[in-house]
Backbone and ligand atoms as CSV (ligand in chain L), in Angstrom:
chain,resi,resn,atom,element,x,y,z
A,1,UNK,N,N,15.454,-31.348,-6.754
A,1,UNK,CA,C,14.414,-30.353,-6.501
A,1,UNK,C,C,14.921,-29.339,-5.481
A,2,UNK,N,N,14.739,-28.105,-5.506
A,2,UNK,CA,C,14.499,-27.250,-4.509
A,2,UNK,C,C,13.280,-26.196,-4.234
A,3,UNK,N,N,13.288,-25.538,-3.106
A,3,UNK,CA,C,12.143,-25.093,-2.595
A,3,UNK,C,C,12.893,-23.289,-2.804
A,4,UNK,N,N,14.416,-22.987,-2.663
A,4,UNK,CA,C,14.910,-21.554,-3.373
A,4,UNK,C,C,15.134,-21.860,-5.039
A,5,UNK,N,N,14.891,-20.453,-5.189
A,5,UNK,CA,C,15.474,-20.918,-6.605
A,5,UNK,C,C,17.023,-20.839,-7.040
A,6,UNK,N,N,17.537,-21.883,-6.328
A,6,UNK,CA,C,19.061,-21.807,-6.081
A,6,UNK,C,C,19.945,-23.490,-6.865
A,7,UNK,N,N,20.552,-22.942,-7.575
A,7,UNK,CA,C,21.289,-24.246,-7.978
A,7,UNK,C,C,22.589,-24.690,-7.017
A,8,UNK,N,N,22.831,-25.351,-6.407
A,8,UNK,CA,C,23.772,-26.087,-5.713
A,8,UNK,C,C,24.380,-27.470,-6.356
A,9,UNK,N,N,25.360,-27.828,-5.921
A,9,UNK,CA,C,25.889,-29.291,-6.432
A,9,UNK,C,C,26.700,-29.716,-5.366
A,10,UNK,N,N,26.910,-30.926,-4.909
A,10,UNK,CA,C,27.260,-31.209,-4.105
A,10,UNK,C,C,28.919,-31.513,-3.902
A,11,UNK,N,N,29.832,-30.861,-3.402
A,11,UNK,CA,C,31.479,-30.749,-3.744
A,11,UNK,C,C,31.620,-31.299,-1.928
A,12,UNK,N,N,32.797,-32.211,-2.400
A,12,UNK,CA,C,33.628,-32.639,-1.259
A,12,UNK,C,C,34.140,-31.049,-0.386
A,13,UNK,N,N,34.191,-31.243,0.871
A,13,UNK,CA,C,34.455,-30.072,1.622
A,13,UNK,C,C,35.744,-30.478,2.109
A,14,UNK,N,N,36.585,-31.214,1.771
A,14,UNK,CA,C,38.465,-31.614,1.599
A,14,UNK,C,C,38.974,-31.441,0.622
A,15,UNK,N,N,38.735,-31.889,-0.546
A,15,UNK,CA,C,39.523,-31.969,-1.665
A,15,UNK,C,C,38.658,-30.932,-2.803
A,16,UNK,N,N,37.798,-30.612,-2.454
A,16,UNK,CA,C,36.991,-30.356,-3.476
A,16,UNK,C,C,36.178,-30.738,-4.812
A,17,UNK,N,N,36.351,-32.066,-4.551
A,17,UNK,CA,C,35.694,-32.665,-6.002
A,17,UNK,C,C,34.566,-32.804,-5.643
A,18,UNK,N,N,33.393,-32.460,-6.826
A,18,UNK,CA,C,32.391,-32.052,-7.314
A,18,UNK,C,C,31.931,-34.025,-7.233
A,19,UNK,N,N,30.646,-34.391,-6.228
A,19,UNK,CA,C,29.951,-35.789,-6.636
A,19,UNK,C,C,28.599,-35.169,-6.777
A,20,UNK,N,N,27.940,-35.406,-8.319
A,20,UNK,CA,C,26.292,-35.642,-8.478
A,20,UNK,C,C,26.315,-37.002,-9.069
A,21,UNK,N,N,25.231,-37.841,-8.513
A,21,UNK,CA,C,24.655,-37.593,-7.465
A,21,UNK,C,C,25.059,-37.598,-6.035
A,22,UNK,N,N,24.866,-36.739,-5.096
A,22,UNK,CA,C,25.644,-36.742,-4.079
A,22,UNK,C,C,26.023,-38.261,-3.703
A,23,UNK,N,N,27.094,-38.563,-2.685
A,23,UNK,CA,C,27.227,-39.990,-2.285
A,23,UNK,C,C,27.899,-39.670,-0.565
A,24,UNK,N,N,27.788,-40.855,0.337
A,24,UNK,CA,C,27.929,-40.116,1.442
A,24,UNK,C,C,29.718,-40.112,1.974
A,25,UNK,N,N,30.016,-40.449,1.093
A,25,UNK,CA,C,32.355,-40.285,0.926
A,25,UNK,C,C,32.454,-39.535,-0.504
A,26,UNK,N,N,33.152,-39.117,-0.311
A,26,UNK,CA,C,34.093,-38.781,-1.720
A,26,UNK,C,C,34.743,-39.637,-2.364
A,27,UNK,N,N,34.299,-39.974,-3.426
A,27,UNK,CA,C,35.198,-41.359,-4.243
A,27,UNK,C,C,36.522,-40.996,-4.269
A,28,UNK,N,N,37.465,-39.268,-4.381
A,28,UNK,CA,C,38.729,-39.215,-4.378
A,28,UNK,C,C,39.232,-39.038,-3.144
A,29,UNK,N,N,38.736,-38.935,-2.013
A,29,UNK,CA,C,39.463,-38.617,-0.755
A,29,UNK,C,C,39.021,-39.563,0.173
A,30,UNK,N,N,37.686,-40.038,-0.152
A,30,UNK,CA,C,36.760,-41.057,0.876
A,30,UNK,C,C,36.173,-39.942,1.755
A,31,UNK,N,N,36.439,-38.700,2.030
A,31,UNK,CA,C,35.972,-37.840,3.198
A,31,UNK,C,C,34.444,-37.740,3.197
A,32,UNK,N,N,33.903,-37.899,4.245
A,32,UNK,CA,C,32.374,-37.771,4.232
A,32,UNK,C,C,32.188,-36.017,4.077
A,33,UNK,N,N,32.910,-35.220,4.529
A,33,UNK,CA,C,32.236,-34.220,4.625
A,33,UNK,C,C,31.542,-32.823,3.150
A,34,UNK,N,N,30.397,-32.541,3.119
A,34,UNK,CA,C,30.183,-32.042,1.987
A,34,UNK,C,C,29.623,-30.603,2.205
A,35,UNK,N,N,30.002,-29.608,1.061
A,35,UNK,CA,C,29.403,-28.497,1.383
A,35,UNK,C,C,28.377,-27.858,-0.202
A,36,UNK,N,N,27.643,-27.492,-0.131
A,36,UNK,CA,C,26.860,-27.338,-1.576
A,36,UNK,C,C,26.940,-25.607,-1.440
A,37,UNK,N,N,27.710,-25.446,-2.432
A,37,UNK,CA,C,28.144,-24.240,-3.091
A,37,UNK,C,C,26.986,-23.540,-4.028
A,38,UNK,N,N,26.921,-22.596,-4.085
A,38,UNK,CA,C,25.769,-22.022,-4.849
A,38,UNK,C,C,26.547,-21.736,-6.884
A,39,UNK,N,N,25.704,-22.344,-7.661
A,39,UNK,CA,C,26.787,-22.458,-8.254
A,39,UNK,C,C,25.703,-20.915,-9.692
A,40,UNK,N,N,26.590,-20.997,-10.675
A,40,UNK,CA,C,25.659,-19.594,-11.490
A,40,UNK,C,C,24.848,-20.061,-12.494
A,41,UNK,N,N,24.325,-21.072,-12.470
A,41,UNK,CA,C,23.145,-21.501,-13.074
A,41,UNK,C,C,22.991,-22.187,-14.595
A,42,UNK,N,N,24.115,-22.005,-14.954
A,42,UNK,CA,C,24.354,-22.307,-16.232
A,42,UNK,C,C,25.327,-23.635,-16.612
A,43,UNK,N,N,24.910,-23.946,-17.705
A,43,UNK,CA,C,25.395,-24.998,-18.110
A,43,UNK,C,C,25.784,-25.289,-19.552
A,44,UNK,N,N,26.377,-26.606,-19.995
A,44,UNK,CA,C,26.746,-27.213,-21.522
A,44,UNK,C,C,25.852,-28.330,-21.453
A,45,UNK,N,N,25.309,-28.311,-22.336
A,45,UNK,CA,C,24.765,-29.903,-23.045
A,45,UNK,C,C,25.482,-30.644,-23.038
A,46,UNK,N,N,26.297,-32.067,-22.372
A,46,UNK,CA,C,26.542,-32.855,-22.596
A,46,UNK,C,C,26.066,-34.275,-23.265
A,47,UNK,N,N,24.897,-34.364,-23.409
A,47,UNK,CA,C,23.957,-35.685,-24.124
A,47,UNK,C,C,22.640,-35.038,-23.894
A,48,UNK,N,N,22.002,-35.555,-24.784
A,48,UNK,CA,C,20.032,-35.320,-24.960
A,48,UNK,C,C,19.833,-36.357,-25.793
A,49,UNK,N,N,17.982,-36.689,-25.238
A,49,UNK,CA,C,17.206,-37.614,-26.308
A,49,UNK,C,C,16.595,-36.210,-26.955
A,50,UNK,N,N,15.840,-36.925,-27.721
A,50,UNK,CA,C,14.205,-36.694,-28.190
A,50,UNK,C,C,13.125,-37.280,-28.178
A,51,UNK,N,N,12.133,-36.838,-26.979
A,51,UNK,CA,C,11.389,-38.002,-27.033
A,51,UNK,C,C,9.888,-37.366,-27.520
A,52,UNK,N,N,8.756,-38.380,-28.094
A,52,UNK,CA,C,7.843,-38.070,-28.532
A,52,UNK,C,C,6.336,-38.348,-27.875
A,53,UNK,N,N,7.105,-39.431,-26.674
A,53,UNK,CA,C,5.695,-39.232,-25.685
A,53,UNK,C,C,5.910,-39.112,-24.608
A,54,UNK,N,N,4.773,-38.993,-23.941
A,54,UNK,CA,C,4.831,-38.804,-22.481
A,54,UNK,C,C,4.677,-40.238,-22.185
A,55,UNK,N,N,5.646,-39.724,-20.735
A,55,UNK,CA,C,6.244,-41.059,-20.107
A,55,UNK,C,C,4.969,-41.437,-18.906
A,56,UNK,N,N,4.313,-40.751,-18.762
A,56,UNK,CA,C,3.188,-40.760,-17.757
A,56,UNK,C,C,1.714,-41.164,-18.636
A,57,UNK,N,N,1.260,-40.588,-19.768
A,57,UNK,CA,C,0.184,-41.047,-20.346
A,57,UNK,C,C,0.411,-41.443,-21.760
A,58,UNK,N,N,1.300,-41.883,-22.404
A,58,UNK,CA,C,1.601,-42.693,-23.734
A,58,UNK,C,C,1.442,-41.629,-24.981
A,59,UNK,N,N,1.192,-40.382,-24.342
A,59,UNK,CA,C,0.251,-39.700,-25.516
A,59,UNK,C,C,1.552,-38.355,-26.401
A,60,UNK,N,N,1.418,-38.250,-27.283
A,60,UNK,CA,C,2.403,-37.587,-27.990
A,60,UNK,C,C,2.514,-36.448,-27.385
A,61,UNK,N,N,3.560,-36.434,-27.293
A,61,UNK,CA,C,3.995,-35.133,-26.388
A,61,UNK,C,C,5.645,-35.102,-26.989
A,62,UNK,N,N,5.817,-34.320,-27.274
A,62,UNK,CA,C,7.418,-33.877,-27.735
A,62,UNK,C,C,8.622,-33.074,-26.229
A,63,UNK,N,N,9.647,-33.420,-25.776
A,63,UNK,CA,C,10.105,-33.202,-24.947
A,63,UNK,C,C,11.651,-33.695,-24.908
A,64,UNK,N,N,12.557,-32.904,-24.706
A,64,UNK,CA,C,14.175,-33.291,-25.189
A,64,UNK,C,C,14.894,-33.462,-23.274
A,65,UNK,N,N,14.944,-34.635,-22.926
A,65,UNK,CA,C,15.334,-34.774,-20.974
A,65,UNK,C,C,17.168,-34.227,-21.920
A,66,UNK,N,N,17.793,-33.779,-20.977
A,66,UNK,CA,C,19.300,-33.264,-21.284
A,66,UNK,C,C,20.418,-33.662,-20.104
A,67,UNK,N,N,21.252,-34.088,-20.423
A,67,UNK,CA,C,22.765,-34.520,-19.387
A,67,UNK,C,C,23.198,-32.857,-19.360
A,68,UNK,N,N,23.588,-32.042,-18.383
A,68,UNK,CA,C,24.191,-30.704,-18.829
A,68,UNK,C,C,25.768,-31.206,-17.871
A,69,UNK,N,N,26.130,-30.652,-18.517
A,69,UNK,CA,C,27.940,-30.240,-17.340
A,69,UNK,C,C,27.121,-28.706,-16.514
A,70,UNK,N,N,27.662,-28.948,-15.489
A,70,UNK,CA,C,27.342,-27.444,-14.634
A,70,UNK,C,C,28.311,-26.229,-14.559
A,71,UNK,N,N,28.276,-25.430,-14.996
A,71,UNK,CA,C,29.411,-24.441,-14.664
A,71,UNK,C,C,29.538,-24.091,-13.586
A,72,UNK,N,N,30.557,-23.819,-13.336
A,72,UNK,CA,C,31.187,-23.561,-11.721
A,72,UNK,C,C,31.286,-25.235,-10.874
A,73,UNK,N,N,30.775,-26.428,-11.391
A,73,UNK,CA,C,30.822,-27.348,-11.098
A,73,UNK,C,C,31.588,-28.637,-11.944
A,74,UNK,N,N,32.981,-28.271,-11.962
A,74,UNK,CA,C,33.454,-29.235,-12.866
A,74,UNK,C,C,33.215,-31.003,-12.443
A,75,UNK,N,N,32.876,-31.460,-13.498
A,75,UNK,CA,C,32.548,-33.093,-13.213
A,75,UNK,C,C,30.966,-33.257,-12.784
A,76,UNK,N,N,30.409,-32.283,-12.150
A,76,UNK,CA,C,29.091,-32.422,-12.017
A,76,UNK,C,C,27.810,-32.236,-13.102
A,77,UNK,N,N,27.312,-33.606,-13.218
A,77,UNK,CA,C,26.470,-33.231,-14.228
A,77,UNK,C,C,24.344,-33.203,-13.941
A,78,UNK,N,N,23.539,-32.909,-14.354
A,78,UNK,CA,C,22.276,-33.213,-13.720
A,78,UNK,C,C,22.041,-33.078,-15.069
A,79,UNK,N,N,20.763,-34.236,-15.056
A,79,UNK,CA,C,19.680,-34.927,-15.639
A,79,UNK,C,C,18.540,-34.059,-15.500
A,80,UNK,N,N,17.925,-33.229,-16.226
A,80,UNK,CA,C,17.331,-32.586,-16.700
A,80,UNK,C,C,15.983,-32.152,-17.818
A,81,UNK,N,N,15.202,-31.214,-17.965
A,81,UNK,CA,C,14.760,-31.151,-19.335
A,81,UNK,C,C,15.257,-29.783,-19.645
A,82,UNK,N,N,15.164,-29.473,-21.244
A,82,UNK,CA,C,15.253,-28.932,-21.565
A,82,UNK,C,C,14.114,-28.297,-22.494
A,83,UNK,N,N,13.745,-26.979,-22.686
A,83,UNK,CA,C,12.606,-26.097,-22.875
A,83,UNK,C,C,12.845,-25.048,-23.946
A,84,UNK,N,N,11.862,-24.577,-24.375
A,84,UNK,CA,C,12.051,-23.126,-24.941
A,84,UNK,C,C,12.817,-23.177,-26.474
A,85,UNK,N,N,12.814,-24.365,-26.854
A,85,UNK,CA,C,13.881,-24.804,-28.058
A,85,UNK,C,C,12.790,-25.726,-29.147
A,86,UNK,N,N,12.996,-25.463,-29.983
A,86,UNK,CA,C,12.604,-26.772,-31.086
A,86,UNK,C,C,13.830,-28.123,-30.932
A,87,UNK,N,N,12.783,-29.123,-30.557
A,87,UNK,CA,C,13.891,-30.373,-30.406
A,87,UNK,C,C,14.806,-30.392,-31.613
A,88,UNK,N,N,14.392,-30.295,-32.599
A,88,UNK,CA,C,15.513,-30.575,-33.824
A,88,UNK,C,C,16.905,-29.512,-33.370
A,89,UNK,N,N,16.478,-28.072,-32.954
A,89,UNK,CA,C,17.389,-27.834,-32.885
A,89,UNK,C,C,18.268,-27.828,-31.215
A,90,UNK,N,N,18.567,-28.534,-30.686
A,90,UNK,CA,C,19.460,-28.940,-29.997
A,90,UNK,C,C,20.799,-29.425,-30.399
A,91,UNK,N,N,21.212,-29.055,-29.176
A,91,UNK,CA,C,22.850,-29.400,-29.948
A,91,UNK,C,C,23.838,-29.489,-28.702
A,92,UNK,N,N,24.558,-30.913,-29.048
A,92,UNK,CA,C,25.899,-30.958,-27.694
A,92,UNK,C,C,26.497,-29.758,-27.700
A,93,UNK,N,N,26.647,-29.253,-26.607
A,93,UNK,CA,C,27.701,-28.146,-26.675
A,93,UNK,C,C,27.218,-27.080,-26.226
A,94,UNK,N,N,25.846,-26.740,-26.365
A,94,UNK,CA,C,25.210,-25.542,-26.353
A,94,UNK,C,C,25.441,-24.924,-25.171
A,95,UNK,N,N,24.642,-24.086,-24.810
A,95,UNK,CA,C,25.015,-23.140,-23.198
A,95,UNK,C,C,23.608,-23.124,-23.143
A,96,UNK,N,N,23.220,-23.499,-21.835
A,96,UNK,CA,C,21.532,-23.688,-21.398
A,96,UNK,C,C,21.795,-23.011,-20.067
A,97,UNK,N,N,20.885,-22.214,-19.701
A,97,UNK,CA,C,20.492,-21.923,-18.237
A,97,UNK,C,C,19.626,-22.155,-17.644
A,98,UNK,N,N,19.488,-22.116,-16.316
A,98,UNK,CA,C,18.800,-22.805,-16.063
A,98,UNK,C,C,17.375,-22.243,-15.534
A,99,UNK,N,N,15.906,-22.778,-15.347
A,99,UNK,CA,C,14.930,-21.942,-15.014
A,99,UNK,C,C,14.284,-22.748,-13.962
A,100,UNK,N,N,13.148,-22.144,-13.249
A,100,UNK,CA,C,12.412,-23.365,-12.200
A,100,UNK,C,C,11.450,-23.372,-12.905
A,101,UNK,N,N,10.690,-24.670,-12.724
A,101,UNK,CA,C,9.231,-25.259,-12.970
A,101,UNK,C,C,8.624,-25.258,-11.387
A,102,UNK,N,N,7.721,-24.520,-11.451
A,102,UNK,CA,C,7.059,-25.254,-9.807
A,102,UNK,C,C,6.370,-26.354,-10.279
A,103,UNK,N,N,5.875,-27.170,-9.296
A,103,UNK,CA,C,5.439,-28.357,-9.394
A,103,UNK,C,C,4.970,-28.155,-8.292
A,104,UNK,N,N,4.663,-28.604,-7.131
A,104,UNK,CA,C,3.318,-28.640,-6.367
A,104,UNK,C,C,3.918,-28.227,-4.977
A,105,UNK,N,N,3.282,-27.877,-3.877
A,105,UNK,CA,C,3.854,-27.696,-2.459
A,105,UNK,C,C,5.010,-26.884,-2.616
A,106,UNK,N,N,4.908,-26.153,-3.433
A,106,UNK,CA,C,5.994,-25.030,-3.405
A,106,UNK,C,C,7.343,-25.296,-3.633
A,107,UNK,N,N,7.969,-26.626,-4.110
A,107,UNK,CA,C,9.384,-27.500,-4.726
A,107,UNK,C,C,8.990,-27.199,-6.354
A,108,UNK,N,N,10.438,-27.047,-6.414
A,108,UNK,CA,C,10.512,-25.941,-7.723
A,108,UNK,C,C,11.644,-27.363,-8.436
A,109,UNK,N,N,11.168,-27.321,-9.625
A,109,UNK,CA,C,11.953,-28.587,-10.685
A,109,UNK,C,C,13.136,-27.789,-11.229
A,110,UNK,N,N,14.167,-27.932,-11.354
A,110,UNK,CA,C,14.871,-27.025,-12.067
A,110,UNK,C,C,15.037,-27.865,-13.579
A,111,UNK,N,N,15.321,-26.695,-14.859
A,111,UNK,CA,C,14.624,-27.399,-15.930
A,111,UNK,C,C,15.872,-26.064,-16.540
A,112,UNK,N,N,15.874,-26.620,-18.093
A,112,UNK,CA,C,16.786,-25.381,-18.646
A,112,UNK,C,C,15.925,-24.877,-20.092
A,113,UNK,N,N,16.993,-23.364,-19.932
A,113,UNK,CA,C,16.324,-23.369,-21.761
A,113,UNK,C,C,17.858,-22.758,-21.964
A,114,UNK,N,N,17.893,-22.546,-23.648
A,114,UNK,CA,C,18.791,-22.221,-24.207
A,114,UNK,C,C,19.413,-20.575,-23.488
A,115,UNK,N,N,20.821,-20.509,-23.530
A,115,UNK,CA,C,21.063,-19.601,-23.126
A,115,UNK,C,C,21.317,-18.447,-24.090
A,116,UNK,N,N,21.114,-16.760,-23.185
A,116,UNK,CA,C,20.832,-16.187,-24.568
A,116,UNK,C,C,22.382,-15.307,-24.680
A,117,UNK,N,N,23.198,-16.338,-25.183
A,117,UNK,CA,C,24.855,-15.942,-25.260
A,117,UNK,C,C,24.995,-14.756,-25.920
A,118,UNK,N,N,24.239,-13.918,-26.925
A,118,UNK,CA,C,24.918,-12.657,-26.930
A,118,UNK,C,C,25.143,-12.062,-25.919
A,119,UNK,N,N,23.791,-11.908,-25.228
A,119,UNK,CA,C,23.710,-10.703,-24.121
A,119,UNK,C,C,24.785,-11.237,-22.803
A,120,UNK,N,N,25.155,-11.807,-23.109
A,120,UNK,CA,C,26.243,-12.570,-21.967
A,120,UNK,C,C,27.739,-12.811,-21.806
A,121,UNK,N,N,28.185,-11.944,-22.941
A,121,UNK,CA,C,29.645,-12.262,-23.231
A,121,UNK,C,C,30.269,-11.867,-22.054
A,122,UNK,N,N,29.483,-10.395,-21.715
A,122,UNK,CA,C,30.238,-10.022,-20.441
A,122,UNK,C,C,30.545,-10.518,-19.292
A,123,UNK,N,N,29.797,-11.551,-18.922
A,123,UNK,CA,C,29.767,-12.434,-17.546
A,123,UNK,C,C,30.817,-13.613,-18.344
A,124,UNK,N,N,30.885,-14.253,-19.127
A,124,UNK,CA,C,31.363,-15.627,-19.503
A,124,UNK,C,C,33.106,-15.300,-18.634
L,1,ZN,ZN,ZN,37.301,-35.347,-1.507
């Protein structure tokens, strides 16, 4: 969760390797120290369900949770939903960006929808 609407991931501040979920050493250096980089919001599908109910009231509800890889964050991945898509069509691989959900007290969910890769060649 965050309270900017800022994506960060948590990277060793020695070696640079990328740990989500954060941990308080670096599994490749052991170094405790960490710095969270602002990273550009976008991502790959690495794994998705499909699920058909809600996990809170049993009741049909259609909703695809997503594994993404982070760009600008190699090895870092976050657990997610994904939005704005017909579940059928999902797909490993895709390019999702990312959007906020507020949720209450002003902490913002970060959540993705499909990215809209024409208009984007220029940044890739
Ligand atoms: Zn390290």
């Amino acid at each position: 969760m965050a309270r900017e609407r800022k994506l960060t991931a948590c990277q060793c501040g020695a070696c640079g390797h990328f740990r989500m979920p954060p941990t308080p050493y670096c599994p490749e250096c052991q170094c405790p120290d960490m710095i969270w980089p602002e990273l550009p919001g976008t991502a790959t599908v690495f794994s998705f369900a499909i699920c058909t109910r809600s996990p809170y009231s049993g009741e049909p509800l259609v909703y695809v949770p997503v594994v993404v890889d982070l760009d600008g964050a190699p090895g870092a991945r976050l657990v997610s939903n994904l939005v704005g898509i017909n579940a059928e069509d999902v797909e490993i691989g895709m390019k999702v960006s990312i959007d906020w959900n507020p949720i209450r007290d002003g902490w913002l969910l970060p959540i993705f929808r499909p990215a809209l890769t024409e208009e984007r060649h220029e940044t890739a």
